[in-house]
N, C-alpha and C positions, 0 to 999 in steps of 0.2 A: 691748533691743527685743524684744518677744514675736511671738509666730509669725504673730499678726493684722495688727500693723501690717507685719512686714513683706513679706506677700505681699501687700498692699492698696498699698505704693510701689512696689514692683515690676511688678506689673499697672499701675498708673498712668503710670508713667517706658515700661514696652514700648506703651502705646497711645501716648502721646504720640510717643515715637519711629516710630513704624510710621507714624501720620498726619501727622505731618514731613517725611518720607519722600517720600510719597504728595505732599502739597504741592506740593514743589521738584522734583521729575518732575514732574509735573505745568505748574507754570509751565515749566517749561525747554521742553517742547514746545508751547508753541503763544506767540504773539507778540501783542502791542498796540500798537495807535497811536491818537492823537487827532487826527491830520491835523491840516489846519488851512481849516475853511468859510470858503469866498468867495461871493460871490451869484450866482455859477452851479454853484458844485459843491466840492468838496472835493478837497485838494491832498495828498499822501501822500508822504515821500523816500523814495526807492527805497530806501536806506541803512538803512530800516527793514524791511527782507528779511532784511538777513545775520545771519547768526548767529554766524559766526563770523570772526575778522580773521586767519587763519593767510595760510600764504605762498600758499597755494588756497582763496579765498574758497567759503564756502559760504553758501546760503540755506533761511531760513525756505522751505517749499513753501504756506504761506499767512499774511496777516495778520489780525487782528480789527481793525477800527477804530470804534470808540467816540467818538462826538462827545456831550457834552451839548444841540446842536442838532437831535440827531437819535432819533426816537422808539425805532428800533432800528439793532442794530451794522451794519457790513457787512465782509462777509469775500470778502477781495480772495486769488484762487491766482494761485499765478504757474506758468508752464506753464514760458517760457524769457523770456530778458532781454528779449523784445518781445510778448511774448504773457503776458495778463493776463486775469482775468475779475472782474468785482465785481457780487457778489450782495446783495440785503438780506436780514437774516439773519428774516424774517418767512415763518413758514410759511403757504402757500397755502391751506389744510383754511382753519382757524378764527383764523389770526392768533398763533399764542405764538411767543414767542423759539424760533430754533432755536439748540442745539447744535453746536460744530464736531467734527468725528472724526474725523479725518485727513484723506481724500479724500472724508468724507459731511458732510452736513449732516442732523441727525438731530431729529424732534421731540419734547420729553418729553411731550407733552401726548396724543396717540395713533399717534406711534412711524411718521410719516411722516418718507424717508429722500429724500434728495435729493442727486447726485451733484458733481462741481465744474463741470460747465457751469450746474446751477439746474433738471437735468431732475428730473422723480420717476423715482425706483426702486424703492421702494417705497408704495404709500397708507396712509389714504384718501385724502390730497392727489390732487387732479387735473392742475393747473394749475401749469407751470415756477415757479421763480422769479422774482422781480423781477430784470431785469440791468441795469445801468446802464453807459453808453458811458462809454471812456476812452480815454486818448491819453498815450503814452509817452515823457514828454521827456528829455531830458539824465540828469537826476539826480531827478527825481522823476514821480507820476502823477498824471493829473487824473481824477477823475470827475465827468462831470456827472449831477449829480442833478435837472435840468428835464426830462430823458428816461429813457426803458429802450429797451432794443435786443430 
């Protein structure tokens, strides 16, 4: 093998490794669901919080839920086992998909930043988010999506 080909594998196999990497961080933090739409709202298991099934349950601090019904996601924090909030993830300014970032919801489109109750923290956004009322049953949550709160 000559000096060219193999620092051009080498370079190749360390990108691909790095954004491997990058990837699987990546999913590991943050969660998905597709619920499941009823003709008032959308049904979610709670069981799609945890994250982990050790002998001290722990949880996702948010979900993404993604329906094919639905134009954009909605990202559901969970505060504590009865306190929840569900946002749509549609920025206020001009309408683009927002980003989830931990505790933000961020826009790439001009960088309006919005915190986990739906306020702005940052603009040009004016205007909360969309919040939709939910109700915490047994083992899973409902949102209705006929209202916002």
């Amino acid at each position: 093998m000559n000096r060219r080909t193999f620092l051009k594998d080498t370079c190749v196999a360390c990108i691909g490794l790095a954004s491997g990497a990058a990837l699987l961080s990546s999913c590991k933090t943050m969660k998905h669901s597709s619920g499941t739409l009823t003709e008032n709202g959308l049904i979610v298991p709670l069981k799609d919080f945890i994250s982990s099934s050790t002998p001290e349950l722990r949880y996702h601090a948010y979900l993404v839920v993604r329906n094919d019904a639905l134009q954009y996601p909605i990202c559901i924090y969970r505060f504590n086992e009865q306190e929840y909030t569900a946002l749509y993830m549609r920025c206020s300014h001009q309408g683009a998909e927002l980003q989830v970032a931990g505790d933000r919801l961020t826009c790439p489109a001009h960088g309006s930043e919005f915190d986990r109750t739906g306020s702005v923290q940052q603009g040009p956004a004016g205007d909360a988010l969309r919040r939709f009322p939910l109700s915490v049953g047994a083992d899973e949550l409902f949102i209705d999506l006929r209202k916002q709160s």
